[in-house]
Every structure is written in structure tokens, then in C-alpha cells.
N, C-alpha and C positions, 0 to 999 in steps of 0.2 A: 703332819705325816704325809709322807709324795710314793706316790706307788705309778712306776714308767715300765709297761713292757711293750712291746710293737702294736699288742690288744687292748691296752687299760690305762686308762692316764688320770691319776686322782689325785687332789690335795691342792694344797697351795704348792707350787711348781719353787723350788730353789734352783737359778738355774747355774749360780756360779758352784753350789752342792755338785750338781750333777757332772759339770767339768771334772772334779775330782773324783766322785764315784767310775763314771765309765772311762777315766784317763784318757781324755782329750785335750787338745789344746786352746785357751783364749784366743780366737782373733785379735794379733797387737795393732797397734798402730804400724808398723815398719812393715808389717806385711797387706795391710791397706795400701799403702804407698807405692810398696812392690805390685799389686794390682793394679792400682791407678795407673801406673807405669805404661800399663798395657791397655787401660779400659778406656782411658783419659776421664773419665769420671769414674766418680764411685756412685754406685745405686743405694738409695737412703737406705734400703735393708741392712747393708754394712754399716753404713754410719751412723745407723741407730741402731747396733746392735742386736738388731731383729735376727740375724744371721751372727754367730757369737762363737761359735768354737768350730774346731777344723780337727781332722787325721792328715798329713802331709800335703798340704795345702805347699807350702815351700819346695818341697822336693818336686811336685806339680810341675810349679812356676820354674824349677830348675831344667826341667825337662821339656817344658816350650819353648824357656829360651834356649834350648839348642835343637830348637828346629822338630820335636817328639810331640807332634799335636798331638793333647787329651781329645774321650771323647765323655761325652753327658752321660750319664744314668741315672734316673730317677723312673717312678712308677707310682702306679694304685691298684689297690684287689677290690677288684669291683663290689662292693654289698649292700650298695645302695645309691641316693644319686648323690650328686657335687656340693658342698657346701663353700662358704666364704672362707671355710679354715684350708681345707686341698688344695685354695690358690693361691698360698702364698710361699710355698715352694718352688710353683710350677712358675710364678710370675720372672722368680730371682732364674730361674733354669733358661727362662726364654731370655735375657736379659748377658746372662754368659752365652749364651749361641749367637747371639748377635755381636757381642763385643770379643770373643773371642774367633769365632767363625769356625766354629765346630757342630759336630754330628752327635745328635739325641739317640742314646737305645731306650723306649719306654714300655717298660714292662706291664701289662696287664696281670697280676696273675690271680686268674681265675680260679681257680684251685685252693686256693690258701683260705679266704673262708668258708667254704665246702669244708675243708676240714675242722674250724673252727668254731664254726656254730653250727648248731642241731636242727637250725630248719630250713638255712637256706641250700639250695639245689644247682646243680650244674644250670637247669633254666631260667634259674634267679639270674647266675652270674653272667650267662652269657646276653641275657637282657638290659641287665647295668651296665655291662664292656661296651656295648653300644654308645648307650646314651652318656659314656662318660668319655669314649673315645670324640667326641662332639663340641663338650668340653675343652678338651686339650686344645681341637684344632682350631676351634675359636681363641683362643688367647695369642697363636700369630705362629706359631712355634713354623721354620721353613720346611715345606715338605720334602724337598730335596736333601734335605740334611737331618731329618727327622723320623726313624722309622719306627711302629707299634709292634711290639713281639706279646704273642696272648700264649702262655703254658699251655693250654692242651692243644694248640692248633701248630705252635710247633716244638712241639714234644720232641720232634724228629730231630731239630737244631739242639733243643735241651738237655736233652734224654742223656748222653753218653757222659756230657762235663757233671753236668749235675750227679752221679753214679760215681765218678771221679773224686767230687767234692766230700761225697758220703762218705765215702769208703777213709775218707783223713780224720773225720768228727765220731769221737764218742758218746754213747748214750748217757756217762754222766758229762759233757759237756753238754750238750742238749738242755740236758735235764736242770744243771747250774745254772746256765743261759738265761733259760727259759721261763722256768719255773714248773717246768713238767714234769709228770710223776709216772709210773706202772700203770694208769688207767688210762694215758693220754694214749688216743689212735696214733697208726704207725704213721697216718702223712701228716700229722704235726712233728713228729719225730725227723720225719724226713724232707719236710718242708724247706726249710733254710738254707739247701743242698739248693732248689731251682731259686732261691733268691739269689744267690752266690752269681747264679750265670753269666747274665748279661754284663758284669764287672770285667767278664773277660772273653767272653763270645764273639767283640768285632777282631780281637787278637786271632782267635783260631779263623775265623771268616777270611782275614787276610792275609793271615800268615804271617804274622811279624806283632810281636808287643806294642800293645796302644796305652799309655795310661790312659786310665778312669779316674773322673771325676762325681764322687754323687752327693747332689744338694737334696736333702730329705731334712726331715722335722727328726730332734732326737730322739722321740720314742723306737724309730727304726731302727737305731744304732744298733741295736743287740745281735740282729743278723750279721753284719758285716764286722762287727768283735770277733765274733767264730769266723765266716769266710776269711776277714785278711792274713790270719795267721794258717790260715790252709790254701790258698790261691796262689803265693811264694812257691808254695811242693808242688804245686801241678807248673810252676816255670814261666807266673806269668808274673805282671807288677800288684802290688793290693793296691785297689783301689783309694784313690784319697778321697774324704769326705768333709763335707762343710753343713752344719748344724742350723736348723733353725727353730727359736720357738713356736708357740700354739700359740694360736688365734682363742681366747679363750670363748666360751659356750656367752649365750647375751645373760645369761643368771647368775655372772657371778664371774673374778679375775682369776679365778681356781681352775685349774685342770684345762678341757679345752674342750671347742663343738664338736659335737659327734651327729653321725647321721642319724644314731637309731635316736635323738630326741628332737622331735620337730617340732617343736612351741620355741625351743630356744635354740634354734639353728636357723640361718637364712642361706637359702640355695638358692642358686644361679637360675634355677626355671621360675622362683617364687615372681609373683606380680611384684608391682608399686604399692597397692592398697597391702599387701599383704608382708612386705616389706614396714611398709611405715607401719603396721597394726602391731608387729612382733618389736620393733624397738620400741614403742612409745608403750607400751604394756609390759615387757620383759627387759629391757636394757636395764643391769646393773647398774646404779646413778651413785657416784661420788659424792653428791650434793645434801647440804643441810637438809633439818626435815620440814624447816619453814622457809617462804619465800624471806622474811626479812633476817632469819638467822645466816640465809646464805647468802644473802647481800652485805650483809657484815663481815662474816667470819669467810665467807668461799666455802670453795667446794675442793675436792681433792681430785683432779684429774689422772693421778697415778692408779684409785684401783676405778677410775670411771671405764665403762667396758665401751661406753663413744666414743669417749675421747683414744684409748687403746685400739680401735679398732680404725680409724683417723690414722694414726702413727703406726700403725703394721701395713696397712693397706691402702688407703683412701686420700689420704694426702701429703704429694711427695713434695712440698714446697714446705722448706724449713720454716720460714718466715711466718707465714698463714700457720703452720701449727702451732710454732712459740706464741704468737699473738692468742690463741684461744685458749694454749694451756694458761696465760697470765691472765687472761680472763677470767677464766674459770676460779681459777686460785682466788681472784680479789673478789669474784663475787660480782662483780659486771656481768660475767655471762652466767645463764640459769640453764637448768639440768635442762629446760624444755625444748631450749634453743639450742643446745649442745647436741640434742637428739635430732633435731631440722635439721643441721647439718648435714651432720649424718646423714641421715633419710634421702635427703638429695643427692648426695652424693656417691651412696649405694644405690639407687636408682639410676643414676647416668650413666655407671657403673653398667649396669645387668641392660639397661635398655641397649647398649652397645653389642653385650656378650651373647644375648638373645639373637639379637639378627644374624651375628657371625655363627652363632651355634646354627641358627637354621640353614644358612650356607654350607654349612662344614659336612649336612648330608651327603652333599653330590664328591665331595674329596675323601671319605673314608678310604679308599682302595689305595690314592695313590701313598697313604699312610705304612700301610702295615708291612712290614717285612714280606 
């Protein structure tokens, strides 16, 4: 049983289910091609399927090649800090800004778990918006073509589209969407209005229709279900969207990391010792329960959460990864050594993203909208 809303992600994840539940489409082949066209490479996310279905991804690329640059959308509601799961969106997002050479709108919004959980505070969120805006600039994204929009800072930008958006959405759409009921607060009601925004805000900024593009994980999808069939009435394009899976939590290939559990999440500030302590103690293992039954029989690298975490993230060389998935499987490579890998490789990883995070203090400004 898989339970997907923008808040809640449980189960074993079926993700070709999913393409038919939210009517979206497979990533084919022909339309890889039709990127590569443009990208001259494809990025292993695509061609491993890490990124898997799309909303008008075609109609996009129709719209470039005649000269209608898209521009980026993607975001995060600040509730906590960064973990290894948040960058595998932002990775594929930095990754089209460069191969296409287009402009980022990245939403912060602050607001949205304010209204979703009971304890965090406007100076919860605006203390995360920081330390997660730090994040982002660390991973390379160009500031010139990149700008940070925060909900209540410019409310003033948002306020009137977002009013616009309300005003097309009903409360039982809300509530079918959603899953909200008669006791849910009115800014979860009215929430999805300021997700909708930025899909078409650099439109009204410049005065002329820009498609959008937004690469998010599909738990987000639900928002932009509702926005795209209301963003046409206000006269602008909907948004196209490109889907990716979860990075799942290190306990298991079910559901995916969340902030609020930290024994089995690894975030971007975490040390080295503390890095290696969390996989070598909590890394789900694919592996037999004896050393000599897995050197006979192998190990299963499909629900291994190293090896899965290796082929989402960690190593974009085809070759090196087929080589350790056939390992694994024969039983040559052992769960312990499977997790070294790892270890070092998520540590080269963060010892990178740490220095650039502490750089990234002095450039917050030229970021934000």
C-alpha cells in the first residue's frame, strides 16, 4: 500500500502505478533523443530513469525550438535542514540551466509548513530559508540566471496572482486534491494558490508568456494537477513538469528520507565520522545473512539502499556501477565493502558542498529576487 501527498510518502513506492494514478507521461525513448538533440548528452538521471515521467515535456521542446526559451521552477519549504534526498532534483535543475541556458525562479515558501505543522513558527522557517538558501548556492546554480523568491518577503509580487489562482479552485477541489477536510486551516486551503505563482510570475514580470519548466520529485505533483488547469484562465502557458523519484530513507527502499528522522537521513552539514557511523549502522543491506551464504548465492543490489543511493546520486559512470551491481549479485563484493564505497563517496561528496556552502554566505543577496 503507497500513500503520495506533497506531506506524506509511505509504502513500497510503485512508480509505473503512479504514472497512471496522476496521468502523467513515461519518459520514452524518442523524447530522450529529442533532448539529447539539444543537450548533446543525456544526464544518467534520464537514462536511468531516476527522472521517469513528464507533463508536456514535448510541447516544451516545441516551444524552444522556435526560439520561446522556458524558464526553471523548482523550490523548498523550509522545515528543516538539507538532506541527500533535496539534491537530487536540484542536481538535474542545475544540470538543464546549464545545458539549456536558462533562468531559475526558486521558491522558498515559507509559509506552507507554518500552516502544516503545529509547532513550527514563522522563526523556525525563516531560520531554515537561510541555512537552506546556502545549500542551493553551493551546488553551482548561476546567479545571474538564478533568482530566490521567499512568500512572505514578496507577498507584494505574489499576493494579487496568487488571489487570481484562488478565486478558479474550489473547496472540494482542495479537499479531493488534497485530502483535506472541514477542520483543516484556511492557509492549507489556500496554500496551493502561492505554489501556482512562480509557474507564471516571470510572464507577468516581463510581460509576455515564458513557458515553465518544473523538475520536482512526484509527491509535489498534486499542486500543479490543480494549478495547470487554472493557469490557461488566467492567459498564461501550464507549466510543463518532469518527475523524479525519492532517494529512499537509509532503513529501508520504501517511501523516502525525511528531515524529521535523523538516525536515518544524512544531510549535507553531517561530518565524515558521522556519515560513515549512519550507513555502516543503518544502511538497508541487500546482502545474505552469512558471510559464506553471500559469497555463494550474492546479494541483491536492487533493494540495497548503497547500492540505490550509488545510482541516484553518487556515481554517474555507467561502467563502475554495472561492474559493482555484478559484483554484488555474484557475491564478489560484500555488503561491508558495498557500504566503503559509499562512505567515501558521500564524504567527497559533502567535503566539496561544505566549503562551497560556507562561501555561499557572502553571495546570499546577489540570489534573491
Amino acid at each position: 500500500m503507497q500513500k503520495i501527498t506533497p506531506w506524506e510518502v509511505e509504502g513500497d513506492i510503485d512508480y509505473s502505478k503512479l504514472v497512471k494514478e496522476f496521468g502523467t507521461s513515461p519518459i520514452s525513448d524518442p523524447l530522450l533523443k529529442r533532448i539529447k538533440k539539444h543537450t548533446k548528452d543525456l544526464h544518467f538521471m534520464l537514462t536511468r530513469k531516476i527522472f521517469f515521467s513528464h507533463r508536456d515535456f514535448n510541447w516544451l521542446l516545441d516551444e524552444y525550438e522556435k526560439n520561446n526559451k522556458f524558464f526553471l521552477y523548482t523550490g523548498r519549504a523550509p522545515s528543516g535542514d538539507i538532506h541527500l534526498g533535496h539534491l537530487v532534483p536540484w542536481i538535474f535543475t542545475k544540470w538543464l540551466q546549464d545545458k539549456f541556458n536558462v533562468e531559475l525562479l526558486f521558491q522558498f515558501p515559507d509559509e506552507e509548513k507554518v500552516v502544516f505543522k503545529k509547532d513550527l513558527t514563522f522563526e523556525d522557517t525563516e531560520k531554515f530559508t537561510k541555512e537552506n538558501m546556502l545549500d542551493i548556492i553551493a551546488l553551482g546554480f548561476n546567479p545571474k540566471k538564478t533568482k530566490f523568491i521567499i512568500d512572505t518577503k514578496h507577498a507584494n509580487l505574489m499576493y494579487k496572482p496568487a488571489m487570481q489562482v484562488a478565486k478558479k479552485i474550489t473547496f472540494s477541489t482542495v479537499k479531493a486534491t488534497f485530502g483535506l477536510n472541514n477542520q483543516s486551516n484556511l492557509g492549507q486551503i489556500f496554500y496551493t494558490s502561492m505554489q501556482a505563482v512562480p509557474a507564471f510570475l516571470p510572464s507577468i514580470l516581463k510581460k509576455k508568456n515564458i513557458p515553465c519548466l518544473i523538475p520536482l520529485a512526484i509527491d509535489q505533483d498534486a499542486h500543479f494537477r490543480v494549478s495547470r488547469d487554472v493557469i490557461p484562465k488566467l492567459g498564461y502557458y501550464k507549466p510543463a513538469i518532469i518527475h523524479s523519484m525519492f532517494l529512499p530513507s537509509l532503513l529501508g527502499p520504501k517511501g523516502k528520507m525525511s528531515s524529521s528522522s535523523e538516525q536515518d537521513t544524512i544531510y549535507t552539514t553531517d561530518s565524515p565520522s558521522t556519515v560513515e557511523s549512519k550507513i555502516k549502522k543503518y544502511a538497508f543491506s541487500g546482502g545474505k545473512p552469512t558471510l559464506e551464504e553471500h559469497r555463494k548465492k550474492g546479494g541483491n543490489p536492487d533493494i540495497d539502499v548503497s547500492f540505490q543511493y550509488l545510482r541516484m546520486l553518487f556515481e554517474p559512470d555507467d561502467k563502475k556501477l554495472s561492474k559493482i551491481y555484478n559484483d554484488y549479485k555474484s557475491g564478489s563484493l560484500l555488503t561491508s565493502e558495498l557500504k566503503e564505497i559509499l562512505i567515501k563517496k558521500v564524504n567527497t561528496f559533502l567535503k566539496k558542498h561544505q566549503q562551497k556552502r560556507e562561501l555561499a554566505k557572502k553571495q546570499v543577496n546577489k540570489f534573491i529576487l
